[in-house]
Each structure stands twice: as structure tokens, then as C-alpha cells.
C-alpha positions as CSV (number, residue, x, y, z in Angstrom):
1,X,194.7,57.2,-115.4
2,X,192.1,56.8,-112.9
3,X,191.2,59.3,-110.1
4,X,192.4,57.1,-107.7
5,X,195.8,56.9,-109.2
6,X,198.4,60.0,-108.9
7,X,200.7,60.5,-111.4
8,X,204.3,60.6,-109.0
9,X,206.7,63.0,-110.2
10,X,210.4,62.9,-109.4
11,X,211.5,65.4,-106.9
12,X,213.6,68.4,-107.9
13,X,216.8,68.0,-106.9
14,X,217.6,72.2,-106.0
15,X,220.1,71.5,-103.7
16,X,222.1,70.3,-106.6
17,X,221.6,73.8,-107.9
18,X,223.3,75.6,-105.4
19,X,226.4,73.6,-105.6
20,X,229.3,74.4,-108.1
21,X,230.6,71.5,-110.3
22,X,233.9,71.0,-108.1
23,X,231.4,71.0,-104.6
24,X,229.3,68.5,-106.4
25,X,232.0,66.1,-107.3
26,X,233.3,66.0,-103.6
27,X,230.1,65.8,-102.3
28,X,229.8,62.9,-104.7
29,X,233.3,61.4,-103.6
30,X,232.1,61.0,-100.2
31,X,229.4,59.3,-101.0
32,X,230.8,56.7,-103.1
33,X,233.9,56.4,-100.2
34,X,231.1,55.9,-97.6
35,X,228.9,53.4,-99.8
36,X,231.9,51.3,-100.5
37,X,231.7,52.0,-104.3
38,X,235.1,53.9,-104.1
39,X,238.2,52.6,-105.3
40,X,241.1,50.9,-102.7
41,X,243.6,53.7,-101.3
42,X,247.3,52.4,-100.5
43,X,248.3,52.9,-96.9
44,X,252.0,53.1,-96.2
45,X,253.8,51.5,-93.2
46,X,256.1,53.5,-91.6
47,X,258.4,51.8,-88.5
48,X,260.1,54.0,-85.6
49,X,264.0,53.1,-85.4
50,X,264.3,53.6,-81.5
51,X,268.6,52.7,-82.2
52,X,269.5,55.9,-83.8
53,X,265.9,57.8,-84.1
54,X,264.7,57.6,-86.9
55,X,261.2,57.3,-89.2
56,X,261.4,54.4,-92.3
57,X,258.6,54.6,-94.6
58,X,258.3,51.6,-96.7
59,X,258.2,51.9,-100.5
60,X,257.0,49.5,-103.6
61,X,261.1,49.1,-104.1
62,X,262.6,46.3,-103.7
63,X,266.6,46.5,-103.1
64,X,268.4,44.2,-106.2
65,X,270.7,42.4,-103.8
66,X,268.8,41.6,-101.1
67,X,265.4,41.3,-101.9
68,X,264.3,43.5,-98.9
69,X,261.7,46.4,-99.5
70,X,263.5,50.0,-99.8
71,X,262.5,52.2,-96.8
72,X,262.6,56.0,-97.2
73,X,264.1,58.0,-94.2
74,X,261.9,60.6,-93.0
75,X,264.2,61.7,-90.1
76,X,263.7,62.0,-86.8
77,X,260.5,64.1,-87.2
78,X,257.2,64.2,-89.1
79,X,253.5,65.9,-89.3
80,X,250.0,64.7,-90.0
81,X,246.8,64.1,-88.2
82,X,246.1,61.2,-86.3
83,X,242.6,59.7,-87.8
84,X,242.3,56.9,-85.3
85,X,244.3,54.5,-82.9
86,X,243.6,50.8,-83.0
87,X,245.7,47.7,-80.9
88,X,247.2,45.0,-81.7
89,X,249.5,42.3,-80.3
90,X,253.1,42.0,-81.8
91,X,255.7,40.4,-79.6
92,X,258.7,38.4,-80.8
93,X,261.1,35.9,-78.6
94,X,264.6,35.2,-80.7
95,X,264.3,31.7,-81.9
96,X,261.4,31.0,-80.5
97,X,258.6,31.0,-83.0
98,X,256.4,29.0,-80.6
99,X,256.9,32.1,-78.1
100,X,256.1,34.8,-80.2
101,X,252.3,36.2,-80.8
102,X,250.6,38.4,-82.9
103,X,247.0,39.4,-83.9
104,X,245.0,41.2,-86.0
105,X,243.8,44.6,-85.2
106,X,241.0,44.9,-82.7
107,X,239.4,48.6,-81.3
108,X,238.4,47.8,-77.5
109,X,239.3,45.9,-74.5
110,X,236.6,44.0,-74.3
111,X,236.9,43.0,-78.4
112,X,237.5,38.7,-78.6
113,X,240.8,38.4,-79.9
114,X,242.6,35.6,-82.3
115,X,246.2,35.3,-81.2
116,X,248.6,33.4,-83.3
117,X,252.3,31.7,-83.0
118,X,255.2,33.1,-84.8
119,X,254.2,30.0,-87.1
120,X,251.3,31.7,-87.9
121,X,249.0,29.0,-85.9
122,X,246.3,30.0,-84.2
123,X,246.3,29.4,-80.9
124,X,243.6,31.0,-79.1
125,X,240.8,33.0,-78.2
126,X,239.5,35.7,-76.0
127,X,239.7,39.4,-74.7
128,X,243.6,40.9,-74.4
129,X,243.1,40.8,-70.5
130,X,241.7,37.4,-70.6
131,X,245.4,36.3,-73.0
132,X,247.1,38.2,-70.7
133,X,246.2,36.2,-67.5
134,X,246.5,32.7,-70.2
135,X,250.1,33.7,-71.2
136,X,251.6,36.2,-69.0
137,X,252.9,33.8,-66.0
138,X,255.0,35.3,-63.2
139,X,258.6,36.2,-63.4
140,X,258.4,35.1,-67.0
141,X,258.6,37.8,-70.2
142,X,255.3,39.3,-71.2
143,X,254.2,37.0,-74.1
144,X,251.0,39.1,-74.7
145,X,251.8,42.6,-74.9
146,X,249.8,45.6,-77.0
147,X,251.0,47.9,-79.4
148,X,249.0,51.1,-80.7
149,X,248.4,51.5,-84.3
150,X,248.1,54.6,-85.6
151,X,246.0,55.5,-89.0
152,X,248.2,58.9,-89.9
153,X,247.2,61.5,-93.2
154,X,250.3,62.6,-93.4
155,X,250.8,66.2,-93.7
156,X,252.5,67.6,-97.2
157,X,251.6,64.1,-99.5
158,X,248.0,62.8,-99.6
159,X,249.4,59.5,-97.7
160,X,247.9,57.4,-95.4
161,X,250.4,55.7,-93.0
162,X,250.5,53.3,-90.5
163,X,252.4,53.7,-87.5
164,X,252.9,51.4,-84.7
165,X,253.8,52.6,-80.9
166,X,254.9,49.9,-78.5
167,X,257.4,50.1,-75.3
168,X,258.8,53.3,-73.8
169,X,256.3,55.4,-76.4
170,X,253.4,54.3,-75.9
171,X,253.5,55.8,-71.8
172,X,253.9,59.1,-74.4
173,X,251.4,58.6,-76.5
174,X,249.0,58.0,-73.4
175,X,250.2,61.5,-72.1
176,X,249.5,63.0,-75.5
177,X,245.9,61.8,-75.6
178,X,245.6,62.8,-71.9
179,X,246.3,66.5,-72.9
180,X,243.2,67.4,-75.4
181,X,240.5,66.2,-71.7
182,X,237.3,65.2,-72.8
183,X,236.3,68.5,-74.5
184,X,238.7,68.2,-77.4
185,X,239.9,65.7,-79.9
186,X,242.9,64.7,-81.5
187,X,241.9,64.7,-84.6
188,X,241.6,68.5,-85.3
189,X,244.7,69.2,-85.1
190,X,248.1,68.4,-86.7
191,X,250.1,66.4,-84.8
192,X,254.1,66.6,-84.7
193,X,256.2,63.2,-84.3
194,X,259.6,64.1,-83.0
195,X,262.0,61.7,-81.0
196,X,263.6,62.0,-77.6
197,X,266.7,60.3,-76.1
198,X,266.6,58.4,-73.3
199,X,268.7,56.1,-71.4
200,X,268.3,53.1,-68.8
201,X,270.8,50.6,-67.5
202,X,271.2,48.7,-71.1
203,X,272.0,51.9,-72.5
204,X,270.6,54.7,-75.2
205,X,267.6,54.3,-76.4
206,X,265.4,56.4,-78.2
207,X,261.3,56.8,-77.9
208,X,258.8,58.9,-79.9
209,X,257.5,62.2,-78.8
210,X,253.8,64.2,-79.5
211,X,253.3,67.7,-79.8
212,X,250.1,69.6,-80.7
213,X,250.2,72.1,-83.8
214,X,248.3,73.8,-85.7
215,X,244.1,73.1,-86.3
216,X,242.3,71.8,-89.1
217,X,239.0,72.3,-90.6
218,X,236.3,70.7,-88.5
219,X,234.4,69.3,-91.4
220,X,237.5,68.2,-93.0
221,X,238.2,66.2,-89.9
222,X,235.3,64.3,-89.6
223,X,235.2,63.8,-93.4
224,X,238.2,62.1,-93.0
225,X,237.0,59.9,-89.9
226,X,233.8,58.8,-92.3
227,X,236.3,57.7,-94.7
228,X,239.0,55.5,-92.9
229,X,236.1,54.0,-90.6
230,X,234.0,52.8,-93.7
231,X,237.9,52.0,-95.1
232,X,238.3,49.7,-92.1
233,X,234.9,48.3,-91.9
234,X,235.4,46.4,-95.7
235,X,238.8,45.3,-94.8
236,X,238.4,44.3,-91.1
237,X,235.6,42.2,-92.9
238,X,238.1,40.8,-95.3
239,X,240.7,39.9,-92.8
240,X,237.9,38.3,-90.6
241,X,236.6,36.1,-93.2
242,X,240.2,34.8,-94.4
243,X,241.4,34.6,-90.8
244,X,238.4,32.4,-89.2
245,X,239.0,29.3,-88.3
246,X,236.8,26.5,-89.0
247,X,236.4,22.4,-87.3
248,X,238.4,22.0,-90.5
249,X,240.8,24.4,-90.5
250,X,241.6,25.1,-86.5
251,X,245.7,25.3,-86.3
252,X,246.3,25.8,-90.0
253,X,248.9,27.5,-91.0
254,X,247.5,30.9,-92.3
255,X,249.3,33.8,-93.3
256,X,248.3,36.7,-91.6
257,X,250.4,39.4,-92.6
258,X,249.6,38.5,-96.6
259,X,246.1,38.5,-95.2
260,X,246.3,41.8,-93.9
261,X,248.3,43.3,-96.9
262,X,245.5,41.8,-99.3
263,X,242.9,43.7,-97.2
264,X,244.7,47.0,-97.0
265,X,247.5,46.9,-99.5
266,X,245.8,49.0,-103.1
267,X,243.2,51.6,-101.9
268,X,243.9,55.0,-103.7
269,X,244.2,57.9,-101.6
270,X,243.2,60.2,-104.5
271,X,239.5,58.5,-104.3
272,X,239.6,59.3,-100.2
273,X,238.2,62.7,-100.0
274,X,240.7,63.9,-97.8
């Protein structure tokens, strides 16, 4: 070895030292989750009955007769912590597939938006208030409307769900987020999902209600945030790539529910450091 040439040893890793076996392996956890090298979580859907109330979680059951997936009644109330609310547009016109719309999930107003056909065609392009003005004419139904989606850890099963707010909810949902000002966020704290009747001149309705409880861990909170937003930056990516149309393939027929379901359908929870 010359004297211009310095032998370079490794650097000591003491802060490995200091940490306990089980602090090392979640330390290490969150790594992996935030590098992408974790393992896929599966995220449950669960649906808000507004006819009698209720909250239907879907399960990996099928029913025998019917072919349709099992869903497990969770009553008219549940707890977790909301991680993060997305949009997306979901309406439906009876018999109309040509007059029904959806979209994949999108974060801002200002995001460019693919809108498809109940047919699952795509057919177009641009921000929500830009569809809006394309599809919403005057004194005809709302063809474009949004729907929150909500990423939910819920509280007593490490579950991630999916809820989606739309309608008379959403106007509580707003109020909800109102409540914690710009000072405070949402997600340190445990949220409770009730639901309230209400009535107009069609009848009884019911819409979901959102009450504050009890705090959480600070750290834990934003350890979870790190989690879903690297969660949803792979399989935004997937959806994206499946989903964009070409000069060869604009107005295909493409499946974007299977698309979505293939992006978010086998994550583990157990690998989220949650």
C-alpha cells in the first residue's frame, strides 16, 4: 500500500448497539416497507348500506349458490384511524352502461383524470372540473360525480380497509375534517364511524357519521402514513401502466376493477409496520 493510498474501513454501526433485537427488526420492517422490498398487504373493502345502516366488509368467501362474495356485517358502527383520503369517480345510470363513469383513484383537483364507460371504454381525459363542465349539462343527472375513498387501519384486527363516502356523507365527512383546523390532523386520532337517520321526500335514508376518540402515538402515525404512501406509490404505478391507453389501444375494452384488484388485492398487513 502506497502513502497515497488509505486503507477505508467500514464504519461502526453503534447505533445498532443501542437497539434491542425486537427495535431492530421494526426499524428494519420499515425500511424494507419504504424501499419496496416488503411483501404485498391485503386491503379489505368495506361498503356503507345507507337502506338499513349498516357496514359490509367483504371476505375471500364465496356464497355456494350464488357465486357472490360473502360480506361480514360489522353493524352500524366501527373504529380505526383514517391514514389518507383519495377521490374517485363512481356513478351508475340503470341500464345505461354508456351513462355510467368511473375512474381510477386520483389525490388532487388539479390531477388529469381517465374516465371510463360502464363498458369499461375509455372515454376521456382531463381534471374532475374540466369532466365536469364535458359531462354535467343542465337539468340533466350529474354524470361525473366524486366519491372519497378512505384508506382505514382498522382498530382491534391489523386490517386495512377501504371505505368509500359518496352522497349525503360526504357533506359529513367535510364537517369532520373541518373540526381538527389547520393545527391538527386526522390521523392521530381514532376515528369512530357511526350512522345517522335521515329522511327527505323519497323517504328514510341513512348516512355515515364521524366522531373523534381517543389519540394515538405520533410516531406510530406517521409510520403508518410512510407505509400506505410508499403502498400506493407501487400500485398507483401498476394501475397506470395497465390502464394507459396507447394509438393502438385507445377505446379498448380494459378491465379496470381486475386492474385495480391486481394492484392492491395480496399485500400482507403483518409486513406493514403498523
Amino acid at each position: 500500500m502506497t502513502k497515497e493510498t488509505k486503507e477505508i474501513k467500514p464504519a461502526k454501526a453503534n447505533s445498532e448497539k443501542a437497539l434491542s433485537t425486537e427495535e431492530q427488526a421494526k426499524k428494519i420492517a420499515v425500511l424494507r416497507q419504504l424501499s419496496g422490498e416488503g411483501n404485498r398487504m391485503a386491503i379489505n373493502y368495506v361498503n356503507f348500506n345507507g337502506e338499513v345502516g349498516k357496514y359490509l366488509r367483504g371476505t375471500n368467501k364465496k356464497d355456494e349458490k350464488t357465486g357472490k362474495t360473502i360480506k361480514e356485517d360489522l353493524g352500524d358502527t366501527f373504529e380505526g384511524v383514517l391514514l389518507k383520503k383519495r377521490n374517485r369517480i363512481n356513478t351508475y345510470t340503470p341500464k345505461r352502461q354508456d351513462l355510467s363513469y368511473n375512474s381510477a383513484e386520483f389525490d388532487g383537483m388539479g390531477d388529469r383524470i381517465k374516465l371510463y364507460d360502464g363498458n369499461k371504454k375509455l372515454v376521456s381525459q382531463g381534471t374532475f372540473r374540466e369532466l365536469k363542465e364535458e359531462y354535467n349539462t343542465d337539468g340533466q343527472k350529474k354524470l361525473v360525480a366524486m366519491e372519497a375513498v378512505l384508506y382505514i387501519k382498522q382498530q382491534g384486527a391489523e386490517i386495512l380497509t377501504k371505505l368509500c363516502v359518496s352522497g349525503a356523507s360526504l357533506s359529513k365527512l367535510f364537517d369532520y375534517f373541518g373540526s381538527f383546523g389547520n393545527d391538527d390532523s386526522m390521523t392521530r386520532y381514532v376515528t369512530k364511524l357511526g350512522a345517522q337517520k335521515e329522511s327527505n321526500e323519497f323517504g328514510d335514508y341513512f348516512v355515515m357519521t364521524f366522531q373523534k376518540g381517543d389519540p394515538i402515538d405520533i410516531d406510530e402515525a406517521i409510520n403508518m402514513q410512510k407505509a400506505l404512501s410508499t403502498v400506493l406509490a407501487i400500485t398507483s404505478k401498476k394501475v397506470e401502466v395497465s390502464n394507459s391507453p396507447t394509438s393502438e389501444n385507445q377505446g379498448e375494452v380494459i378491465d379496470v376493477d381486475a386492474d385495480l384488484e391486481e394492484g392492491l388485492g395480496d399485500i400482507k398487513v403483518e409486513d406493514i409496520p403498523f
